[in-house]
C-alpha atoms as an extended CHARMM CRD file, in Angstrom:
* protein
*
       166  EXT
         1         1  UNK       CA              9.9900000000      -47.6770000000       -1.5970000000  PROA      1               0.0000000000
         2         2  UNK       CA             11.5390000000      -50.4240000000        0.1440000000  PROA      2               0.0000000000
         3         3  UNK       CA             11.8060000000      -53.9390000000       -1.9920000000  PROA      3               0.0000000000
         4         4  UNK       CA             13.3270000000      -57.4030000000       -0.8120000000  PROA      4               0.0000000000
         5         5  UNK       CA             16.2650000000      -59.1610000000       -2.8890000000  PROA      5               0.0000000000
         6         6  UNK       CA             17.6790000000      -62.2750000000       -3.3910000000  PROA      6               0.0000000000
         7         7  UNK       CA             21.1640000000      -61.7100000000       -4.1870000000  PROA      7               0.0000000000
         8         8  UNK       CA             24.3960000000      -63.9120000000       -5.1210000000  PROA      8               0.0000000000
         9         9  UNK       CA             27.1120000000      -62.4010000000       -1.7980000000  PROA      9               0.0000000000
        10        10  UNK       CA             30.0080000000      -63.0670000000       -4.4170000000  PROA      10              0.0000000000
        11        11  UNK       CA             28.2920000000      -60.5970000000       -7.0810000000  PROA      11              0.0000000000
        12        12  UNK       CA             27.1690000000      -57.6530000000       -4.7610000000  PROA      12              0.0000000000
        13        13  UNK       CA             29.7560000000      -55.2500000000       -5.7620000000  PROA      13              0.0000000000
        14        14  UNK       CA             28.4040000000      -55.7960000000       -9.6760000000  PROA      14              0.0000000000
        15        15  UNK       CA             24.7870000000      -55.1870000000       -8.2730000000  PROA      15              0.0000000000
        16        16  UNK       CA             26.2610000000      -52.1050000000       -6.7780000000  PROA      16              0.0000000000
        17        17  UNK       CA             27.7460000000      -50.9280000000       -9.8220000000  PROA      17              0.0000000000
        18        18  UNK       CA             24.2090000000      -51.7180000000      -11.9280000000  PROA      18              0.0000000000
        19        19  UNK       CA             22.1920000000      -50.3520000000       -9.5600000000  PROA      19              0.0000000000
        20        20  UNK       CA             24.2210000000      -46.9560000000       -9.8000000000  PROA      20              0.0000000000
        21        21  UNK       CA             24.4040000000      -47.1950000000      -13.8100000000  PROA      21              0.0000000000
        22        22  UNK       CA             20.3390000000      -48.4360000000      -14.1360000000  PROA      22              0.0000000000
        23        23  UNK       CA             18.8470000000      -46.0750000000      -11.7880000000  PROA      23              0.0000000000
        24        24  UNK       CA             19.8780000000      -42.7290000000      -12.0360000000  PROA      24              0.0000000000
        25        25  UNK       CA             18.6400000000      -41.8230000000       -8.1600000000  PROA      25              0.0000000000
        26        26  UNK       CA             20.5600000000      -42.6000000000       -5.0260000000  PROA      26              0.0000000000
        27        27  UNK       CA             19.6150000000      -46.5670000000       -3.8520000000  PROA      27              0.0000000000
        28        28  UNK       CA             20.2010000000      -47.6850000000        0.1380000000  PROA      28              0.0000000000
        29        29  UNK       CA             21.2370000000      -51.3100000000        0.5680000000  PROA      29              0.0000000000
        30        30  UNK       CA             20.5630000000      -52.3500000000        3.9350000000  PROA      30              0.0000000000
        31        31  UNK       CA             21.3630000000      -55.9440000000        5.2170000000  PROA      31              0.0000000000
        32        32  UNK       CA             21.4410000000      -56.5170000000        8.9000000000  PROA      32              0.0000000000
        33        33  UNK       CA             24.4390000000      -58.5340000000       10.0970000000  PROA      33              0.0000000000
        34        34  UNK       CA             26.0960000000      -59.4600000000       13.5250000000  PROA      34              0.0000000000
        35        35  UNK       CA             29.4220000000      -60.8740000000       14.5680000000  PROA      35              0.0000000000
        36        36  UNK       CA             30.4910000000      -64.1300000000       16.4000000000  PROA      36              0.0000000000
        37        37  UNK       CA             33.3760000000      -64.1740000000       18.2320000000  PROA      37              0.0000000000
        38        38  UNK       CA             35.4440000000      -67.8370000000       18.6010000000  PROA      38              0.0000000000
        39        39  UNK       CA             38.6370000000      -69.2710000000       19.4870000000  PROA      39              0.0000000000
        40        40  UNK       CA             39.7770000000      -71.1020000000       16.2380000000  PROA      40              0.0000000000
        41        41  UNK       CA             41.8570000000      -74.3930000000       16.3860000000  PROA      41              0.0000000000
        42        42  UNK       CA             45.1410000000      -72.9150000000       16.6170000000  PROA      42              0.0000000000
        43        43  UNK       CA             43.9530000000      -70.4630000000       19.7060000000  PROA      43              0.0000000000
        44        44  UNK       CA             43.4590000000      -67.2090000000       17.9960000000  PROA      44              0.0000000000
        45        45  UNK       CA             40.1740000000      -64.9840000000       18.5380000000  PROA      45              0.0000000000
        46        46  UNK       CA             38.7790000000      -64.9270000000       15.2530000000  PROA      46              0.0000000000
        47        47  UNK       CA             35.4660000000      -63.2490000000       14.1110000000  PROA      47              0.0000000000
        48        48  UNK       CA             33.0110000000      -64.1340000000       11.6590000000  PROA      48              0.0000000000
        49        49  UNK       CA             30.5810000000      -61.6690000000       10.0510000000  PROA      49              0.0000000000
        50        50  UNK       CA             26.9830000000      -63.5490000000        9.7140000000  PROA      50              0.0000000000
        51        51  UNK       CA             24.2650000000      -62.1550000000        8.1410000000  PROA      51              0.0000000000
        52        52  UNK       CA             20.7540000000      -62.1110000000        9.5630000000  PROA      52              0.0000000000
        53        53  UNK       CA             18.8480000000      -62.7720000000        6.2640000000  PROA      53              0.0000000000
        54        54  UNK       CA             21.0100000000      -65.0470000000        4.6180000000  PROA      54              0.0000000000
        55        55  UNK       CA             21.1990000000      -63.8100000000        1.2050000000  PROA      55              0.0000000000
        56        56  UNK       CA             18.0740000000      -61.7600000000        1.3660000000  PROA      56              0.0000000000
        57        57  UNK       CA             19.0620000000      -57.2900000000        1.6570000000  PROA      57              0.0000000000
        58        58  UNK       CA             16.3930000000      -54.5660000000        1.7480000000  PROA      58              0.0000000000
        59        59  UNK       CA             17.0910000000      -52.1120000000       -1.0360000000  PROA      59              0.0000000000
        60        60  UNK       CA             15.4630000000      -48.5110000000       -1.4280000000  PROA      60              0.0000000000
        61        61  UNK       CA             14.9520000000      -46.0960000000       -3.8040000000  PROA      61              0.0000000000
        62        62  UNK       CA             12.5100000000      -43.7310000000       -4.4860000000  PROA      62              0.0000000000
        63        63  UNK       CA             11.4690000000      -45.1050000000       -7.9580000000  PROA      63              0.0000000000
        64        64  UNK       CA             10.8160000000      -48.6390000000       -6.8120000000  PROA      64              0.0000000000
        65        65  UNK       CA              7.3830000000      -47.8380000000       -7.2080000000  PROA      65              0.0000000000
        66        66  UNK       CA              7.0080000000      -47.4440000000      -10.6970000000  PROA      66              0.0000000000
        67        67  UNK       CA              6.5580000000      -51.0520000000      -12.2230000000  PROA      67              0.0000000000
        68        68  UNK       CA              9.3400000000      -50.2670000000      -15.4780000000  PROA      68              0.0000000000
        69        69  UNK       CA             12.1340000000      -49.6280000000      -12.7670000000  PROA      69              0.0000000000
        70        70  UNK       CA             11.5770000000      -53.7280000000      -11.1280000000  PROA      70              0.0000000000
        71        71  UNK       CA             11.7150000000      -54.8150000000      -14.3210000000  PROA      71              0.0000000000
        72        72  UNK       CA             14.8490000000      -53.4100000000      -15.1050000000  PROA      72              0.0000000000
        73        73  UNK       CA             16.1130000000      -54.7630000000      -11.8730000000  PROA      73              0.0000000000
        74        74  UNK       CA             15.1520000000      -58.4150000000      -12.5530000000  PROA      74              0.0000000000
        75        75  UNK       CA             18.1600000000      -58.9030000000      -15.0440000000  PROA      75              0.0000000000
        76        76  UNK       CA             21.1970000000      -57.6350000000      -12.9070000000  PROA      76              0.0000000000
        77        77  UNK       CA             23.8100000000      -59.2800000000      -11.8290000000  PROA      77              0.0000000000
        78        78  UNK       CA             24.1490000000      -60.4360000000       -8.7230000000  PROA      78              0.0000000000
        79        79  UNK       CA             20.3150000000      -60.8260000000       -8.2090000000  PROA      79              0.0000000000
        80        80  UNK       CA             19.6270000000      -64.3580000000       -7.7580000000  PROA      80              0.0000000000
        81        81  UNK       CA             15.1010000000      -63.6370000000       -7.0670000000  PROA      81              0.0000000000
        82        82  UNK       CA             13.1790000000      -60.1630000000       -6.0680000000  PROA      82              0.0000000000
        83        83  UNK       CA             10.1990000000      -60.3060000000       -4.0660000000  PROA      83              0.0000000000
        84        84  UNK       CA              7.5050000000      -58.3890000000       -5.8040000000  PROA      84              0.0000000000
        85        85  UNK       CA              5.2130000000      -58.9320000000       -2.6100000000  PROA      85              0.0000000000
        86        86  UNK       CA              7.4220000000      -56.3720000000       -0.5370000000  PROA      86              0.0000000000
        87        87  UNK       CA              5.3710000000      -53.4620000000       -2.3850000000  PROA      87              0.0000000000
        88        88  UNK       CA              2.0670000000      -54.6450000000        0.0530000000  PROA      88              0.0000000000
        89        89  UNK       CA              4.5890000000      -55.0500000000        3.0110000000  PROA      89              0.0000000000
        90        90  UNK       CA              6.0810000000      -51.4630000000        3.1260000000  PROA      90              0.0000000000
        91        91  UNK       CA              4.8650000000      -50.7360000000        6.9370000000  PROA      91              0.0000000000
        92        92  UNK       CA              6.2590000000      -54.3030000000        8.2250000000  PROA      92              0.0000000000
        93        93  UNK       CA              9.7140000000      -53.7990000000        6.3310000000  PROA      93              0.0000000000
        94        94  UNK       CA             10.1690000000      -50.4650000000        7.3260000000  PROA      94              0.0000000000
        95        95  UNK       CA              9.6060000000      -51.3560000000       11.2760000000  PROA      95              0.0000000000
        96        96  UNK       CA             11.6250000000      -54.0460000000       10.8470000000  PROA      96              0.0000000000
        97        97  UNK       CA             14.3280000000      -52.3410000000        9.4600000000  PROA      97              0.0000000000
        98        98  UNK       CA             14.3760000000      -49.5630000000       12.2250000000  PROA      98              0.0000000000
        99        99  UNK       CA             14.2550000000      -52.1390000000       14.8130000000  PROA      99              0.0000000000
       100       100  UNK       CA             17.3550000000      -53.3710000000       13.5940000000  PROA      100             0.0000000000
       101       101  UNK       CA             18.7860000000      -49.8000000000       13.4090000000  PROA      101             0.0000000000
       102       102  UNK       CA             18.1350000000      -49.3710000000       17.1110000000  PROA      102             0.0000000000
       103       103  UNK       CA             19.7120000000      -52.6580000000       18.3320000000  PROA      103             0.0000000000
       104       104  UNK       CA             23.2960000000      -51.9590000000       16.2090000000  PROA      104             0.0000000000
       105       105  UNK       CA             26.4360000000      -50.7210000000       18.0330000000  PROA      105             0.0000000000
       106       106  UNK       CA             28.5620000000      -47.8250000000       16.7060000000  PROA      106             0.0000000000
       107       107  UNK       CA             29.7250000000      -50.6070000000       13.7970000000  PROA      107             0.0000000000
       108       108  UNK       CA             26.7550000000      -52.0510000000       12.5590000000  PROA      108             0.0000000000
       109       109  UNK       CA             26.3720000000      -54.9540000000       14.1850000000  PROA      109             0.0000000000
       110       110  UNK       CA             22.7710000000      -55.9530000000       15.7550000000  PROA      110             0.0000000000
       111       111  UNK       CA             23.1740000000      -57.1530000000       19.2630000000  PROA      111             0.0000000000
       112       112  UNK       CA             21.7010000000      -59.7770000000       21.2300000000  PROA      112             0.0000000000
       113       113  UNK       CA             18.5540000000      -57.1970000000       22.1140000000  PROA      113             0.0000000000
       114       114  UNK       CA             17.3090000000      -57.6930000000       19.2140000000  PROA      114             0.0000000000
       115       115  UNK       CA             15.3330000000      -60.7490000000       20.0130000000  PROA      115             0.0000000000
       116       116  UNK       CA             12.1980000000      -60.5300000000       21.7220000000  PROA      116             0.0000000000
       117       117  UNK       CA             13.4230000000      -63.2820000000       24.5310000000  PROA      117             0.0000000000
       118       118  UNK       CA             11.0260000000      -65.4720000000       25.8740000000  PROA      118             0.0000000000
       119       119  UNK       CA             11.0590000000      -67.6480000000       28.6760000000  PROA      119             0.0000000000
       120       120  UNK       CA             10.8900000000      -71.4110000000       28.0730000000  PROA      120             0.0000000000
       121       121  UNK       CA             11.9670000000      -70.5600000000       24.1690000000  PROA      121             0.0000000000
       122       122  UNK       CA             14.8930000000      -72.5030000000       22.4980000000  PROA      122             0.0000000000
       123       123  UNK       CA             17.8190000000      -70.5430000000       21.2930000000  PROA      123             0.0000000000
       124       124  UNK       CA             20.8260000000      -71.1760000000       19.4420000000  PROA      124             0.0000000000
       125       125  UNK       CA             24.6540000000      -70.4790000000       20.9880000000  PROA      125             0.0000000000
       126       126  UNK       CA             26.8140000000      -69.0400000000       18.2750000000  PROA      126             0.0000000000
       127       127  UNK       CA             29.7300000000      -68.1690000000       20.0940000000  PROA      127             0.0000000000
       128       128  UNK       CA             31.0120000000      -69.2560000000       23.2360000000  PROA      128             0.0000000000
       129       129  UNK       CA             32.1730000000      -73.1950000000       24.7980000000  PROA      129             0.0000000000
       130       130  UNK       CA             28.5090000000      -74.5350000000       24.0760000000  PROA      130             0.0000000000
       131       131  UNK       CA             28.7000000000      -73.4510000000       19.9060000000  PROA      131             0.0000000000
       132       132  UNK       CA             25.8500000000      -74.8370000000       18.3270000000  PROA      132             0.0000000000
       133       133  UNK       CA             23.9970000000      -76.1650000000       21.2710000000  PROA      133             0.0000000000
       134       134  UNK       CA             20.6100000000      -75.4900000000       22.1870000000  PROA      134             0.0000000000
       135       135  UNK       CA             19.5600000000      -74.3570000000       25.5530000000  PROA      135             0.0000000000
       136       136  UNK       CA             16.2450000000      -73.0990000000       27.4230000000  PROA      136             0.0000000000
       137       137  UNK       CA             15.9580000000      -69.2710000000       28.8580000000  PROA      137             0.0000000000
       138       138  UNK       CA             14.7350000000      -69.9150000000       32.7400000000  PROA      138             0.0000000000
       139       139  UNK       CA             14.7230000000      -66.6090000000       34.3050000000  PROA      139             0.0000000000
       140       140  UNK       CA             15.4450000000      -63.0440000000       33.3330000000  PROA      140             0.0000000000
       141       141  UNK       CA             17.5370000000      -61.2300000000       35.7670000000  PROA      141             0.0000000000
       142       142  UNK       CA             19.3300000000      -57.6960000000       35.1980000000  PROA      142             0.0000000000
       143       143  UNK       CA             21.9790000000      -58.4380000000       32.5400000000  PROA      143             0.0000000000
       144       144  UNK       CA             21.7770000000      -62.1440000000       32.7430000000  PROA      144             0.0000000000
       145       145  UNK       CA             20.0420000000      -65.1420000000       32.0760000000  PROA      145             0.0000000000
       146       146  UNK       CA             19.5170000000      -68.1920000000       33.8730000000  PROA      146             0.0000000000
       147       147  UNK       CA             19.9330000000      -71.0340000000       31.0720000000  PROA      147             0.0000000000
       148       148  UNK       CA             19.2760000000      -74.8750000000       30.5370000000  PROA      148             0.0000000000
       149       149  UNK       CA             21.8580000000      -76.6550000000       28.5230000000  PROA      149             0.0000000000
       150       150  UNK       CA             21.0990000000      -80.2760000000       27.8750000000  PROA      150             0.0000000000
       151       151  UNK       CA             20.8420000000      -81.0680000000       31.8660000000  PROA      151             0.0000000000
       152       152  UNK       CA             23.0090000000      -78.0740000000       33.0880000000  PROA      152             0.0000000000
       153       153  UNK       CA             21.6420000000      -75.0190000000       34.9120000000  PROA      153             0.0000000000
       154       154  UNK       CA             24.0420000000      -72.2690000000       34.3500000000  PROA      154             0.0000000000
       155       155  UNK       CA             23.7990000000      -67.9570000000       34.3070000000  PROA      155             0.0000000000
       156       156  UNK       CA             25.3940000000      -66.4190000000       31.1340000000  PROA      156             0.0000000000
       157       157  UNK       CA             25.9460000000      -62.6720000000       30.6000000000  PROA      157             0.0000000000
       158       158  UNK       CA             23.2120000000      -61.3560000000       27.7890000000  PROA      158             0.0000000000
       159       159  UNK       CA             26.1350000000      -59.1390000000       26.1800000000  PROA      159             0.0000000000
       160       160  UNK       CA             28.9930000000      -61.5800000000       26.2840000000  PROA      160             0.0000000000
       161       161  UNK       CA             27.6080000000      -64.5010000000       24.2460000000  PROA      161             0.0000000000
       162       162  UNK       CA             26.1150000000      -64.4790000000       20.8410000000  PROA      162             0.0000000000
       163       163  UNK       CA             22.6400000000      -66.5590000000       20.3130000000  PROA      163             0.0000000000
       164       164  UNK       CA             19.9220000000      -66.6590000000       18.1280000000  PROA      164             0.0000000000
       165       165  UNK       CA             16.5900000000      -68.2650000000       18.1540000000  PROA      165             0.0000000000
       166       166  UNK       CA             16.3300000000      -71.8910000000       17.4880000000  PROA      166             0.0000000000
């Protein structure tokens, strides 16, 4: 059973550790990430890991299910809240979680087809000369979309710039 956990970033490799020690039964930690890709000040190509969910991971193990189990979880470090709710939610969190899976290159990272993209939708540039701006999706075309930045029509290549929705 999948559950959903609010977790401290600096304290995952104790969670880790409890999690192996608590639970006798292999646990998968799953947290979907991607990677922005920016000149820093001094003109180096740097990259910075972000992760999808903020501090929230997906965490499985076949004994979720039994009630004694979350408790035990509750007090570990490392675990800032968990979401009891995610036992109703299994269906939703499992899709999700494969459609993540499908949209990750060879290291892990989720790519920009991920999104559902939609025209006249605002999304977010996090990479690329316009970082942090907001701009409009006007057309689809084969591997590029026609954009509105502020006043500025331009075309960007889908797999060349990282956004997100707005």
């Amino acid at each position: 059973m999948w559950t959903v956990i609010k977790i401290n970033r600096k304290k995952l490799n104790f969670l880790k550790t409890d999690l192996k020690k608590k639970i006798e039964s292999e646990t998968v930690i799953y947290s979907p990430k991607t990677f922005i890709g920016y000149k820093s000040a001094n003109k180096k190509n740097t990259i910075r890991e972000i992760h999808l969910l903020g501090d929230y991971i997906f965490c499985y193990n076949k004994n979720f299910d039994k009630s004694n189990i979350l408790n035990k979880l509750k007090f570990l470090r490392g675990i800032k809240h968990l979401l009891i709710g995610s036992i109703n939610s299994q269906k939703e969190i499992k899709f999700f979680i494969d459609k993540c899976k499908k949209s990750e290159t060879h290291d892990g990272y989720i790519t920009n087809n991920f999104y559902d993209l939609c025209l006249k939708s605002d999304y977010k540039f996090l990479s690329g000369p316009f970082v942090d701006n907001i701009f409009k999706i006007l057309e689809f075309q084969k591997n590029k979309l026609k954009i509105l930045v502020g006043t500025i029509k331009t075309t960007i290549k889908k797999d060349e710039i990282a956004f997100r929705p707005a």
